[in-house]
C-alpha positions in Angstrom: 0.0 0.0 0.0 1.2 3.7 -0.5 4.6 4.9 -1.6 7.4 2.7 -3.0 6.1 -0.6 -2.0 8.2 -3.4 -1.2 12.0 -3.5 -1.4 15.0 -5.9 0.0 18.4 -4.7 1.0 20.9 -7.4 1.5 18.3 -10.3 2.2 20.1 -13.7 1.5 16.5 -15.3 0.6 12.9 -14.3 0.6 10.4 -16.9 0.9 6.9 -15.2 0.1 5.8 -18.8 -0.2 1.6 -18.7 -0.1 1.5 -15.8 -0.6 2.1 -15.3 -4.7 -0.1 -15.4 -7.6 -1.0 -15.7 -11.0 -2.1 -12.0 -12.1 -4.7 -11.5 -14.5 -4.1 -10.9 -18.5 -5.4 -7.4 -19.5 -5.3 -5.9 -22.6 -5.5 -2.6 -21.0 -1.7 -0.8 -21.1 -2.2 2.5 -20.9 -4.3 3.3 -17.4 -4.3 6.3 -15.7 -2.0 6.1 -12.7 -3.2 4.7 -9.2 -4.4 8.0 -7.0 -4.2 7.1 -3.2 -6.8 8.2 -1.1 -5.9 10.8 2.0 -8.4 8.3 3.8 -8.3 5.0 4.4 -10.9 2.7 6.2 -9.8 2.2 9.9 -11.4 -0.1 12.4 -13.2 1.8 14.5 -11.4 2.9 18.0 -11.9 0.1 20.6 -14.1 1.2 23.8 -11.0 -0.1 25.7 -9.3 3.3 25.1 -11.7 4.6 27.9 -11.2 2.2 30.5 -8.0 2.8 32.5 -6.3 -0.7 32.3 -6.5 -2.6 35.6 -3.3 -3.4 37.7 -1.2 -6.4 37.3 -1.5 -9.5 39.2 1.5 -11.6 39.9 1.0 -15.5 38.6 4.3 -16.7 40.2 8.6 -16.7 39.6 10.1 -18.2 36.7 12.5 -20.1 38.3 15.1 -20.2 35.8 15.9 -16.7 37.2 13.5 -16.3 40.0 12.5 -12.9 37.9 8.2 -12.5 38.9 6.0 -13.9 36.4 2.6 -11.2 35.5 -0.5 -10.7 34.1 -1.8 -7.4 32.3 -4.9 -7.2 31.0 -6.9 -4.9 28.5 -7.8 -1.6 28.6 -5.7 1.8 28.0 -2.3 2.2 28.6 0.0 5.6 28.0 3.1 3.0 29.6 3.3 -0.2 27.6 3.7 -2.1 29.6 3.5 -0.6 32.8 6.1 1.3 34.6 6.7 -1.1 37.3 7.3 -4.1 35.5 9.3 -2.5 33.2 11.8 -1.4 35.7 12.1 -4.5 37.5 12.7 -6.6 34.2 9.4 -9.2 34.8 8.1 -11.9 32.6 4.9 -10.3 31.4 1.7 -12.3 30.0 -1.1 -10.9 28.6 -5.0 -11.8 28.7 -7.1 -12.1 25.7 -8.9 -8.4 24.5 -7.7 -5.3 22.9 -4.6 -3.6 24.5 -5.0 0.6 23.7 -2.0 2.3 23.8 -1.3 5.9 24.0 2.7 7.1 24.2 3.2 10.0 25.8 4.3 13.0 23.8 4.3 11.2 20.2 6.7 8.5 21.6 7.6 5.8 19.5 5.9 2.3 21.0 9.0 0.2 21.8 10.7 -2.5 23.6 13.8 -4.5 24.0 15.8 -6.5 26.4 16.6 -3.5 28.5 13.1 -3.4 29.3 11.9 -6.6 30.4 12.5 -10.5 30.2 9.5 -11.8 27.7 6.5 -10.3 26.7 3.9 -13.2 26.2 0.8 -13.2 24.1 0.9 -16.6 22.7 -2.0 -18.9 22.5 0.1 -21.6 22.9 0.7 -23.6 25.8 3.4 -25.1 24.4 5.1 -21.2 24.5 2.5 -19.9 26.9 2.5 -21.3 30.4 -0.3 -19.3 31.3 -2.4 -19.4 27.8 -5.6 -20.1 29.8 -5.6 -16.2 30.1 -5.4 -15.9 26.8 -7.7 -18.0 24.5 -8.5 -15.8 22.2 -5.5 -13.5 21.2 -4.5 -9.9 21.6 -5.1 -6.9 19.6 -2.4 -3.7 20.0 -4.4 -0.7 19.1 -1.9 2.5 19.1 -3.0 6.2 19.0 -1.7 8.3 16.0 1.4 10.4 17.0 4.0 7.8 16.6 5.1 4.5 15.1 6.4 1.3 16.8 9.6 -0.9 17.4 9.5 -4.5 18.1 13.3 -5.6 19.3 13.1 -9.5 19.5 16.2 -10.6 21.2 14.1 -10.5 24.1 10.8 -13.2 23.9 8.0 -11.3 22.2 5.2 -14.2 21.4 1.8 -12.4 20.0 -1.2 -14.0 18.3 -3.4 -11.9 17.4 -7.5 -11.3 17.8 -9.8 -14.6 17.3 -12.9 -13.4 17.4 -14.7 -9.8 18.0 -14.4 -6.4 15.9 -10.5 -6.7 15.7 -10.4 -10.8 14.4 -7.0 -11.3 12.8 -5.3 -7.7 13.6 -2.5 -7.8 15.6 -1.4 -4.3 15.2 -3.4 -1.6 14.5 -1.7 1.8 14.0 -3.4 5.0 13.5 -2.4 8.0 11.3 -3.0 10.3 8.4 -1.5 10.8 5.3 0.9 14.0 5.9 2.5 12.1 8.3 4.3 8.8 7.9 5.8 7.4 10.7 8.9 4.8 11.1 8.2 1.0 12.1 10.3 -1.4 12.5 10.7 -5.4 13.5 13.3 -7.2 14.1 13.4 -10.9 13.7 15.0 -14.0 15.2 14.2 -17.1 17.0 13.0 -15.0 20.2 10.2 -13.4 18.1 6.7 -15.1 17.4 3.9 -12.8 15.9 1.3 -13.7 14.0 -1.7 -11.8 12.9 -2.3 -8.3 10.6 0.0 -5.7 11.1 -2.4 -2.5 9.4 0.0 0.6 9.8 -1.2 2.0 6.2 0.5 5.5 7.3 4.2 3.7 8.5 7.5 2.8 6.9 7.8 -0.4 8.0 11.4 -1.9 7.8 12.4 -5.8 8.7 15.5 -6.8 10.0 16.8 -10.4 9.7 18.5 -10.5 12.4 21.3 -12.9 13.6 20.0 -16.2 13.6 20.1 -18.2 10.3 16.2 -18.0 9.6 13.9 -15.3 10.7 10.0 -16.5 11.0 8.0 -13.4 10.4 3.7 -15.3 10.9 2.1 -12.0 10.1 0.9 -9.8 7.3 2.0 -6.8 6.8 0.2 -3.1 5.6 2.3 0.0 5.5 3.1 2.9 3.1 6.4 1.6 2.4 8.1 -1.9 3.5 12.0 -2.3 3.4 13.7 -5.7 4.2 16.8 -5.6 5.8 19.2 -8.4 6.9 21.9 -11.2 6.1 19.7 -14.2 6.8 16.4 -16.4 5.4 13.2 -14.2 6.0 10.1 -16.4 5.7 6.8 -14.9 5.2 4.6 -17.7 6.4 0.7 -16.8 5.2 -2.2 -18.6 6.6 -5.3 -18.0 4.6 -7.4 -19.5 7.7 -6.3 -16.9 9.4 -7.6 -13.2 8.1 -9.1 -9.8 9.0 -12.5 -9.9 9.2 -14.0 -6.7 7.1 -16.7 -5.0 7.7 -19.1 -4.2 4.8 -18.8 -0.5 4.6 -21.7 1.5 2.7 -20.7 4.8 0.5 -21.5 6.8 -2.5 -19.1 6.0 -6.0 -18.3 7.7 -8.9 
């Protein structure tokens, strides 16, 4: 969607596998040029961004390094995740709904090893201990102002919506056309996200990473997509698993 499109810089391999196609023959060669719109459709703003998110609640210790093990649940957050467990480097798992988040000042939504040990909203037991708080996935809706960084040599395990309004988004980004924000995600064997990533107004960029394959499980939207890196990306697409749209009704001409 948007400006240049898709581009690779230094990407041993791409493997878009699933997700390619057979275009249609047209004799039409001369068309006008594709006009994009200053408005897009965007899901509607979830009613969690005005419900204060409720405090953590401690599950247990990870004994591997006795580091406290929590639980954060939905509702609207200007820290993401919150302050405390942040500062104390905690596991942090997260119950099923949508997650509205807010930066202060236009910040950038980030995080990275400096910031906590894991950040767990996997469906899966076998990656989720505590998946029972989680059956039907996570939705990250972020207020315009900024774009987003996901560092994964930390643990960052996400599977997105399963039912509702926000089925098969992961990430939902607002923003306008005059400004385009920066995005990035880095992959490696510590990262696990899988769902829609719909940031129409971002440049998103990819990073490969160290490790010798990087498993990106998620679509991505943005104005303009740059894959970086030394190592394998796979693009893995599920068709079972897509955004639900909404018929919309307008006017034509």
């Amino acid at each position: 969607y948007g400006g240049a499109g898709i581009n690779s810089v230094g990407a041993n391999n791409i493997d878009t596998a699933g997700c390619t196609f057979d275009p249609p023959i047209t004799p039409n060669f001369n068309q006008e040029p594709i006009v994009i719109p200053d408005e897009i459709y965007f899901p509607d703003e979830p009613p969690e961004c005005g419900v204060a998110a409720p405090p953590p609640v401690q599950l247990g210790v990870d004994l591997s390094d006795g580091r406290g093990e929590w639980l954060i649940r939905p509702g609207f957050y200007s820290n993401f995740p919150q302050a405390g467990l942040v500062a104390n480097k905690q596991h942090i798992y997260m119950a099923s709904g949508v997650y509205c988040i807010d930066p202060p000042m236009d910040q950038d939504l980030s995080w990275s090893p400096v910031e906590f040990v894991s950040l767990n909203g996997s469906r899966d037991p076998s990656k989720n201990k505590y998946s029972v708080h989680n059956p039907d996935g996570v939705t990250l809706y972020i207020k315009a102002g900024g774009g987003f960084s996901i560092n994964a040599n930390n643990i960052t395990y996400l599977d997105a919506s399963t039912t509702g309004d926000y089925q098969g988004y992961l990430i939902i980004l607002e923003g306008t056309h005059p400004s385009i924000e920066d995005c990035s995600i880095t992959g490696g064997s510590k990262i696990d996200i899988n769902g829609l990533i719909f940031a129409p107004y971002c440049d998103i960029t990819v990073n490969g990473g160290s490790e010798p394959t990087a498993e990106i499980n998620a679509q991505l939207l943005g104005w303009d997509i740059k894959i970086n890196g030394t190592t394998t990306i796979n693009f893995n697409y599920d068709p079972s698993n897509q955004v639900t749209i909404e018929h919309q009704i307008g006017l034509m001409r």
